[in-house]
C-alpha positions in Angstrom: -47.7 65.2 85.9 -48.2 62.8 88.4 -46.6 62.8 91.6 -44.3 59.2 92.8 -45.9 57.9 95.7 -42.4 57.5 98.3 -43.4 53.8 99.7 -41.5 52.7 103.2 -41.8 49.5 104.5 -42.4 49.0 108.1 -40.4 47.6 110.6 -42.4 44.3 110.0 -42.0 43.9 106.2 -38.1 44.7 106.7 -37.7 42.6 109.1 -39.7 39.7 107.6 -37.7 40.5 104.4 -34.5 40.1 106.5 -36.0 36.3 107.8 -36.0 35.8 104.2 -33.2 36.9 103.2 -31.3 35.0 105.9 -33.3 31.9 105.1 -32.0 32.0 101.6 -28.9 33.0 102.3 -27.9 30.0 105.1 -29.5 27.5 102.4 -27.0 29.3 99.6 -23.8 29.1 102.2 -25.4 25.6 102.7 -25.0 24.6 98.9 -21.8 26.5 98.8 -19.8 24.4 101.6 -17.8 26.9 103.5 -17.6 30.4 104.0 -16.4 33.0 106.3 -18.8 34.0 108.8 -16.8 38.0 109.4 -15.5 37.7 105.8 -17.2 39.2 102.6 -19.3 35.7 102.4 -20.6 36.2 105.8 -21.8 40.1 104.9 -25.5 39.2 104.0 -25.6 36.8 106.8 -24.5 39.6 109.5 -26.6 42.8 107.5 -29.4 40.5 108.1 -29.8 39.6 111.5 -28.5 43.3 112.4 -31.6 44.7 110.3 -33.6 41.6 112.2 -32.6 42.8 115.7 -34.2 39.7 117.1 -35.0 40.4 120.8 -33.7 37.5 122.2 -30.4 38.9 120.9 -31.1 42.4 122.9 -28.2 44.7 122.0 -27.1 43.4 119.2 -27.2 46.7 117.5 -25.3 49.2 120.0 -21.9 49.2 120.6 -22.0 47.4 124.2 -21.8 43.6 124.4 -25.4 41.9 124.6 -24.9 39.6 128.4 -28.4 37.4 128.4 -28.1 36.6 124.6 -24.3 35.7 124.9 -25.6 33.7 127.9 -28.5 32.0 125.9 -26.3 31.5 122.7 -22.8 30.1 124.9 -25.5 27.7 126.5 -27.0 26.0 123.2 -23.3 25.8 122.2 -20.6 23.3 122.8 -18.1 24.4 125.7 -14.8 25.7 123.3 -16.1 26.8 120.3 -15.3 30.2 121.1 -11.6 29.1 121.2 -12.0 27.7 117.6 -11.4 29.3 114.1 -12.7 26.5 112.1 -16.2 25.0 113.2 -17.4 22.0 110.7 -21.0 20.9 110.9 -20.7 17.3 110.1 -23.7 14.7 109.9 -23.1 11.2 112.2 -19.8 10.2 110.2 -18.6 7.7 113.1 -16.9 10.3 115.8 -18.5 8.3 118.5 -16.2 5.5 117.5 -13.2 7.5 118.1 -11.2 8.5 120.7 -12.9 12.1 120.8 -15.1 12.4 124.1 -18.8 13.8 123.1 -19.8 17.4 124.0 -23.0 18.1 124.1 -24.0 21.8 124.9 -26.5 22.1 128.5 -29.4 23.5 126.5 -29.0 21.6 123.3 -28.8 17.8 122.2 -26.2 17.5 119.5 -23.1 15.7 119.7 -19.9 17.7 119.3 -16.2 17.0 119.0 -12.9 19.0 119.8 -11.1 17.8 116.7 -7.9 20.2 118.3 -7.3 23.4 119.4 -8.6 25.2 116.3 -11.6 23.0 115.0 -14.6 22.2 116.6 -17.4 19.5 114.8 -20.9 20.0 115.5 -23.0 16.6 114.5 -26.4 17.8 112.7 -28.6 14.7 112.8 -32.4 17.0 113.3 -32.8 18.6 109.9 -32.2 22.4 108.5 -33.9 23.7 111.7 -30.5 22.6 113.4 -28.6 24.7 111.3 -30.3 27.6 111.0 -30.0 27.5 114.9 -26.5 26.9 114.9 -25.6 29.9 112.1 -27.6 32.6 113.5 -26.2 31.6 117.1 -22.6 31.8 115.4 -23.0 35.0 113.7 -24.3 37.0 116.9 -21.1 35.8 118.8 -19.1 37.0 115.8 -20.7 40.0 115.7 -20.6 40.3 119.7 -16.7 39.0 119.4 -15.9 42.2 117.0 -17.0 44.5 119.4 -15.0 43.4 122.1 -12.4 43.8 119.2 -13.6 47.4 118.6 -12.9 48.6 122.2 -9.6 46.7 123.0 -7.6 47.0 119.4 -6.0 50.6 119.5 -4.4 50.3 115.9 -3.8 48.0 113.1 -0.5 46.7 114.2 -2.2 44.7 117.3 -1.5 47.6 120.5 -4.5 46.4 122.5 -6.0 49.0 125.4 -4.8 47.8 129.1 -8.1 46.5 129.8 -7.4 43.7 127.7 -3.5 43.2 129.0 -5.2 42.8 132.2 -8.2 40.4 131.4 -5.4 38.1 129.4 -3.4 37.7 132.6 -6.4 36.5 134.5 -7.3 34.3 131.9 -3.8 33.0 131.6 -2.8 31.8 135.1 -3.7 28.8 136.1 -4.7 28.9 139.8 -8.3 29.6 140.5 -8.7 33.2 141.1 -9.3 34.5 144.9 -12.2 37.0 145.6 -10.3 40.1 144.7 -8.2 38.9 141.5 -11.8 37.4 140.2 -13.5 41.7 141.1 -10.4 43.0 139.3 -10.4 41.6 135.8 -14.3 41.9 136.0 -13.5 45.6 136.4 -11.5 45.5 133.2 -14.5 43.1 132.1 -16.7 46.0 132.6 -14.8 48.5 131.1 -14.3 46.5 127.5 -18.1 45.0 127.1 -19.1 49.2 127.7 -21.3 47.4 131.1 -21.3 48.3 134.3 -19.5 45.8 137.6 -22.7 45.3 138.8 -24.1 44.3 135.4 -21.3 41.8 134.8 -21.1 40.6 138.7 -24.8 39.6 137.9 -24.4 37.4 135.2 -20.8 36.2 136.2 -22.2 33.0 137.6 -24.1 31.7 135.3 -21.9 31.4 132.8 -20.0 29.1 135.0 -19.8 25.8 135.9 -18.0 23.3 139.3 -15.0 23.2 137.0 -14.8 26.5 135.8 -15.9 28.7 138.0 -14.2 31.8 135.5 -15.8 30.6 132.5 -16.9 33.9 131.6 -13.8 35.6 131.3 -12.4 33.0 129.1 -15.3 33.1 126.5 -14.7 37.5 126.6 -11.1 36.5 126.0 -11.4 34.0 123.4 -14.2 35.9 121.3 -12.1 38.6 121.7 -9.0 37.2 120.7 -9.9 35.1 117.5 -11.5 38.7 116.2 -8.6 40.6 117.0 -6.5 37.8 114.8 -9.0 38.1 112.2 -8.2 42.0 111.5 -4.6 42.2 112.8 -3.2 38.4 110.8 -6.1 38.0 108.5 -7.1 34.4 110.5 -10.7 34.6 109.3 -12.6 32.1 111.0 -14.7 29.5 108.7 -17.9 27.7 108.9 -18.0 24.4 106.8 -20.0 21.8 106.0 -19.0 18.7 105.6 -19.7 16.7 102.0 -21.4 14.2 103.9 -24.0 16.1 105.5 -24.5 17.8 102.2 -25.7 14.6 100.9 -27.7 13.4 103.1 -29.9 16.5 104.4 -33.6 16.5 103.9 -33.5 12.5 102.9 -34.7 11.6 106.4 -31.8 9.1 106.9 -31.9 9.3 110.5 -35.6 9.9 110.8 -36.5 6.3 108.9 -34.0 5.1 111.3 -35.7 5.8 114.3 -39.2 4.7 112.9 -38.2 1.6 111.8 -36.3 1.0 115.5 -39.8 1.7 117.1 -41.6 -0.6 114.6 -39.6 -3.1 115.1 -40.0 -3.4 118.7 -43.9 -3.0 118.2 -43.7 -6.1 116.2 -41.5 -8.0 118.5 -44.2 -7.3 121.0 -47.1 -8.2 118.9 -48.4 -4.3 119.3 -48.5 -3.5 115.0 -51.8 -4.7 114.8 -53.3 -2.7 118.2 -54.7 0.8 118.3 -51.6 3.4 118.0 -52.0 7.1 119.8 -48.7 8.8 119.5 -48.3 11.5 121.7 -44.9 14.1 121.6 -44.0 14.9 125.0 -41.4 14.8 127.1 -39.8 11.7 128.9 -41.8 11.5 132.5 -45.0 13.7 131.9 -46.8 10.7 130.2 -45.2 8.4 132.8 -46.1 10.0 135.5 -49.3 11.5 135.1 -50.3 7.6 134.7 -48.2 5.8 137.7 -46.9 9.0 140.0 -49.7 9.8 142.5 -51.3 6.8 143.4 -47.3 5.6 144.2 -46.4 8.5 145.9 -50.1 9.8 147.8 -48.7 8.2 151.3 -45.7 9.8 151.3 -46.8 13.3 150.1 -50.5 13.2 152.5 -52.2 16.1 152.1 -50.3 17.5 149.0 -52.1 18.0 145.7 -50.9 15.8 143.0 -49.2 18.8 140.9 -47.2 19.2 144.4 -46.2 15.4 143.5 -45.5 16.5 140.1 -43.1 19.4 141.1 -41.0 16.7 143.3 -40.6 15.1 141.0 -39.1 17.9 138.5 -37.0 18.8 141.2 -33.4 17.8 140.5 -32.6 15.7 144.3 -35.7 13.7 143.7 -33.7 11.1 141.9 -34.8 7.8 144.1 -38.7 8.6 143.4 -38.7 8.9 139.6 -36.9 5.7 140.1 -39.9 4.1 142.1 -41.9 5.6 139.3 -40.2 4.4 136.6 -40.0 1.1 138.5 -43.5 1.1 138.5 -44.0 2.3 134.9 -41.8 -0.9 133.3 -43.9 -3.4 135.5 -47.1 -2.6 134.0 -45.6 -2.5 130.4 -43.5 0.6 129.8 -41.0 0.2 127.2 -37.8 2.3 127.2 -36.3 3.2 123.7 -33.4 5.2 124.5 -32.2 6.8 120.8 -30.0 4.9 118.6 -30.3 6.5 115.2 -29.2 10.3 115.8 -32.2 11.6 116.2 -31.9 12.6 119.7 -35.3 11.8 120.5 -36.2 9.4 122.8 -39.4 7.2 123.1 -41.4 4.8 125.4 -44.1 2.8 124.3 -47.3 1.8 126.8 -48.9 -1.3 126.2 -52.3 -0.3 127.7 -52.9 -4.4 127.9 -50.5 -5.0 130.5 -51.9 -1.7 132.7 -53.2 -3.1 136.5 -55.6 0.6 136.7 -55.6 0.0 140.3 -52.3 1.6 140.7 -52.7 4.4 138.1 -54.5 8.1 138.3 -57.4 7.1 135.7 -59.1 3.9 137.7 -61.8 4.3 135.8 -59.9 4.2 132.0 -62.2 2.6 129.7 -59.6 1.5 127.0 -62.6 -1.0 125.2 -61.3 -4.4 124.1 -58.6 -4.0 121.5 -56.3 -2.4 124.6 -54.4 0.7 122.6 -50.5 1.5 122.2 -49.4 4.2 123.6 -45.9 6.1 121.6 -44.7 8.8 123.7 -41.8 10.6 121.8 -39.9 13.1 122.9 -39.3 16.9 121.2 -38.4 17.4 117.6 -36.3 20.0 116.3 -38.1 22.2 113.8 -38.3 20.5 110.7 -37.4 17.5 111.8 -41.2 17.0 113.3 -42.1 16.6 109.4 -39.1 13.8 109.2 -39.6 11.5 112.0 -43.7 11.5 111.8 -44.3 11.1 108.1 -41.7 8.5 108.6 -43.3 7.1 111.5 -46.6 6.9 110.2 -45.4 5.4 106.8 -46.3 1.4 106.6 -44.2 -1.2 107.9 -42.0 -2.7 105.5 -44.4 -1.4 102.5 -47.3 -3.4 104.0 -48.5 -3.4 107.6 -50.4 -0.3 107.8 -50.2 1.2 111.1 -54.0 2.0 113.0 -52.9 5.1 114.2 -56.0 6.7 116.0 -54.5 10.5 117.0 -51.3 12.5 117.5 -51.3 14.5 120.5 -48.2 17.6 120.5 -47.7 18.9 123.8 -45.3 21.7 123.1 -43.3 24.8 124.6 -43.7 28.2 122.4 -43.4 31.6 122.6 -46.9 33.5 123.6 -48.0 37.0 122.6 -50.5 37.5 125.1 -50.2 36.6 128.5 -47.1 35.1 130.4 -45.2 32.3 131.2 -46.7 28.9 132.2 -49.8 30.4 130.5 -51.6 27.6 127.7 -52.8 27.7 124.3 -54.7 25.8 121.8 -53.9 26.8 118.4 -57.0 26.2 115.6 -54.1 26.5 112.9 -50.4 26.6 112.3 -49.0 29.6 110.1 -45.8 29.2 108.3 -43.5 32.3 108.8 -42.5 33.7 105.4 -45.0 31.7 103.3 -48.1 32.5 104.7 -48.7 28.3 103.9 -51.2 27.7 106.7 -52.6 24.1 108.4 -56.4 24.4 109.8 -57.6 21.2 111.7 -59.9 20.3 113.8 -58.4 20.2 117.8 -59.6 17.8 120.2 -58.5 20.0 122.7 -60.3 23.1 123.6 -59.8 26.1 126.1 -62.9 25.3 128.2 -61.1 21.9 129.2 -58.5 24.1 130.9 -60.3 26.6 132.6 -60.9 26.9 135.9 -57.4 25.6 137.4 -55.5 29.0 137.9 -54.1 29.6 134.3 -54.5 31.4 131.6 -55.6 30.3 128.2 -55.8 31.3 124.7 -57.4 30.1 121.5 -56.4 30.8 117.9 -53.8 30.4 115.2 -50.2 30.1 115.8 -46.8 30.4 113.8 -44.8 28.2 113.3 -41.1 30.0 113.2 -37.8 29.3 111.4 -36.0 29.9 114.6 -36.3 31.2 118.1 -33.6 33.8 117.2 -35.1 35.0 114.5 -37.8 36.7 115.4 -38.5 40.9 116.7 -41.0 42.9 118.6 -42.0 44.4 115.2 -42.9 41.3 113.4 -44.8 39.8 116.3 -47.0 42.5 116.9 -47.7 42.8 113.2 -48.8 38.5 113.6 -50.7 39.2 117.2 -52.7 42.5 115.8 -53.5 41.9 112.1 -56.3 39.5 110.9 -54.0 36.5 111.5 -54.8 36.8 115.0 -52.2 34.9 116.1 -51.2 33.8 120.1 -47.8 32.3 120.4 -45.6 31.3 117.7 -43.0 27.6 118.2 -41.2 25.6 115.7 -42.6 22.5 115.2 -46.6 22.5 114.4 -47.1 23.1 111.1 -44.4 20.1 109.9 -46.1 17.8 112.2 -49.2 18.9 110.6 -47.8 18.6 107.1 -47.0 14.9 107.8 -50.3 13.7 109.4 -52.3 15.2 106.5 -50.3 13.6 103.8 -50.4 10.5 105.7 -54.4 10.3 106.4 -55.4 12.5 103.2 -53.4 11.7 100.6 -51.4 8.8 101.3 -53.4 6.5 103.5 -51.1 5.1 105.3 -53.3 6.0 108.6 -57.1 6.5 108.9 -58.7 9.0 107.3 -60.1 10.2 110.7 -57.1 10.0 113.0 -57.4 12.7 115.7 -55.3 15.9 116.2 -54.4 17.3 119.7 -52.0 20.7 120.1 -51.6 22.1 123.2 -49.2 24.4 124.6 -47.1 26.4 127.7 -45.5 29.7 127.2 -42.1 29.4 127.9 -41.8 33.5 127.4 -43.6 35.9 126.0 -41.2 37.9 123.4 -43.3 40.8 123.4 -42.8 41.5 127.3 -39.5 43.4 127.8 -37.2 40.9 130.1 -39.2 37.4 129.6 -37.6 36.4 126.3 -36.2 33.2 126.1 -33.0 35.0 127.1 -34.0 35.7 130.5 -34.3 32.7 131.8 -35.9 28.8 132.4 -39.6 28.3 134.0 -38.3 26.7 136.8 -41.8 24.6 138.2 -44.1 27.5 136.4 -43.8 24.9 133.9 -44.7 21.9 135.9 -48.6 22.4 136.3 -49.4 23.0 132.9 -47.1 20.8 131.4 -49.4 17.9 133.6 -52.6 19.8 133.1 -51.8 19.2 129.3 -50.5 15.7 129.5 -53.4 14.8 132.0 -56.3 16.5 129.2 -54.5 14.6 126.5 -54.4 10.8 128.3 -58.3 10.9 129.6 -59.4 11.4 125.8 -57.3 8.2 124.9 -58.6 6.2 128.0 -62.2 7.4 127.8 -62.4 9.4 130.9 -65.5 11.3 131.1 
């Protein structure tokens, strides 16, 4: 008889089976309209992303409490919702019209709303990608809440250790702590998140803020507190959707929106007709790179213009970017701060009303029909397939749009190299479906080399999440025949959209140009520069520029 072949899976097919499973399983909870994220709903959720072990979430596994996730997650997150039991993801159903002040987390646009003490609304205007974010984000400070639970709750009638008596009256009081009360309860800190003083005392800070400097121990209180409710009164906390948002996901609502807005003013300013490059950026690269130096040469001498460009990302340097900007709107900038939900901002550059004296490329040659400039800035995961198939559809049914390229300067994650490194992807990969988008870049490494950085050529994969991804599954995408360099969120939907739109639809021409480029904000591989660890600081400046600077010469013609 024959003997059964035992087959294990490795690390990478389990955890790409967990991305799966989660993936299913939010969309399911999705469908469902509430559930309880430490309850029996929230079990396939929580099994998941503990058989994941994503590395931006560190610990998550062992019984001490994860400190740079927690950070990372409490950041992306609005201030309170770890005092809140109920947490309702609502799409834009007219809070702004209400007495309820906007909260809107530091690392994350989104509009929330502190309903009361117990309920929290979190505005989802960018798609599934925004909720994704948000539930894996939730569950990992659930998880991370029950173990502060586990060490503080001595039985089931609610005795908590002494730790936690102490930590509650320095929470409580309402006096800013002195040196010595503040060293105290992190002491007690320490002792109930299984760290050390020192490893706490590090972190401390940056969890604060000018008006709450203690922050810290309020969110170690508060996660701690809802879960011992949850186990000692049965207050489970819920996530729910609201019936609106249920409606209205994946019908682009907001997305048509904020195409027609920008179409609008093109045909206000007699630009429909014109040459269209759209380029997705951020807010001051594109502006800059055209109008900064030749502004600001006198009063940098000497300096090389990515000096210029670092001022200028510096947070005092407020009055320059003014002069810029100034600058910028006299030679036909226009501003298009958001008004559909979106979050993403745009400025269009009428390339007609350019004096090239005062720019970087003197010697632009833009040819007679004098292009548009669209500069938009980041979408959210799926929402790149959203507001690009909407912008590129016709206006009002007949004006065809003459869009010539769409240039994607992105952040992403990289698997070789470091941060502030660059790379030029041949191809986007969808994680989990193995759907994949060739084209042709304009861009190509050789264009980069020579000015101090790193770069790398070949396919990338486009993830469902930042926080959803492990060293196992990465290596498995960086060593096998996928080759891959870097994975990021966004390429393959804005891919999707410009092929249906040239290809199939014909909405655009059937040669428009593609452009991808981007910096490594981390590399996940590397132990300590996840995501987690920290910002770029001004390694991101230079090749954020160098990429901006690549992508405007092909548009103006600069050999």
């Amino acid at each position: 008889m024959k003997e059964t072949k035992h087959i294990s899976r490795s690390r990478a097919q389990e955890s790409s089976a967990a991305i799966e499973k989660m993936y299913i399983t939010m969309r399911h909870l999705f469908n469902r309209g509430f559930y309880k994220p430490m309850g029996v709903s929230g079990d396939s959720l929580r099994e998941s992303l503990l058989a994941l072990r994503p590395e931006i979430y560190g610990n998550i596994a062992e019984e001490k409490v994860e400190l740079n996730g927690l950070l990372y997650v409490i950041e992306r997150l609005p201030i309170g919702i770890e005092q809140c039991r109920f947490i309702n993801l609502t799409s834009d159903e007219g809070y702004s019209k209400s007495h309820f002040q906007p909260i809107v987390p530091p690392k994350r646009r989104r509009n929330c709303y502190r309903i009361d003490e117990e309920q929290m609304n979190v505005e989802i205007t960018r798609g599934r990608s925004d909720i994704y974010d948000i539930l894996t984000h939730l569950t990992f400070i659930f998880i991370e809440s029950h173990k502060i639970k586990n060490r503080v709750l001595i039985d089931d009638g609610g005795e908590v250790s002494r730790d936690w008596l102490k930590l509650e009256q320095a929470v409580t009081q309402t006096k800013k702590l002195s040196q010595i009360e503040k060293e105290k309860a992190i002491s007690h800190v320490a002792n109930i998140l299984a760290r050390t003083f020192e490893e706490v005392l590090d972190i401390y800070d940056a969890f604060g803020s000018e008006n709450a400097p203690d922050r810290f121990l309020h969110v170690i209180y508060w996660l701690g507190k809802l879960a011992i409710e949850e186990i000692v009164e049965n207050n489970k906390r819920t996530i729910t959707f609201s019936p609106v948002l249920r409606e209205r996901l994946g019908h682009h609502i907001h997305g048509e929106i904020w195409a027609t807005n920008i179409k609008e003013v093109l045909k206000a300013n007699d630009l429909l007709k014109r040459p269209i490059h759209v380029i997705s950026a951020n807010m001051h690269s594109v502006m800059n790179s055209i109008f900064a130096t030749p502004l600001l040469t006198s009063k940098y001498k000497g300096k090389s213009d990515f000096h210029i460009y670092e001022e200028l990302s510096s947070s005092g340097s407020k009055e320059i970017r003014s002069q810029v900007e100034e600058l910028a709107f006299k030679n036909g900038m226009i501003s298009l701060p958001d008004t559909s939900g979106t979050n993403i901002d745009v400025q269009i550059f009428d390339t007609a009303k350019i004096d090239w004296s005062k720019t970087a490329f003197s010697n632009a040659n833009v040819g007679e029909e004098k292009p548009v400039i669209i500069v938009m800035d980041y979408a959210f995961g799926e929402q790149a397939y959203e507001t690009i198939d909407e912008l590129l559809k016709p206006f009002k049914k007949e004006t065809l749009l003459n869009v010539k390229s769409v240039s994607i300067m992105g952040k992403a994650g990289i698997l070789e190299g470091g941060k502030g490194d660059i790379m030029i992807p041949s191809a986007h990969i969808n994680e989990g479906t193995a759907d994949n988008y060739f084209f042709e870049n304009e861009l190509t490494g050789d264009m980069f080399r020579g000015n101090d950085i790193d770069v790398y050529e070949g396919a990338m994969v486009t993830v469902l999440g930042t926080s959803l991804q492990n060293r196992d599954l990465l290596k498995f995408f960086h060593e096998s025949t996928w080759g891959v360099i870097g994975l990021e969120m966004e390429g393959s939907y804005y891919q999707k959209a410009i092929q249906s739109a040239s290809k199939i639809r014909k909405s655009v021409p059937h040669d428009i140009k593609v452009r991808y480029a981007y910096y490594a904000s981390d590399n996940p591989l590397e132990t300590g520069s996840t995501l987690a660890s920290g910002g770029l600081g001004t390694t991101g400046v230079k090749p954020t520029y160098l990429i901006t600077i690549k992508i405007l010469e092909q548009i103006f013609n600069v050999k």
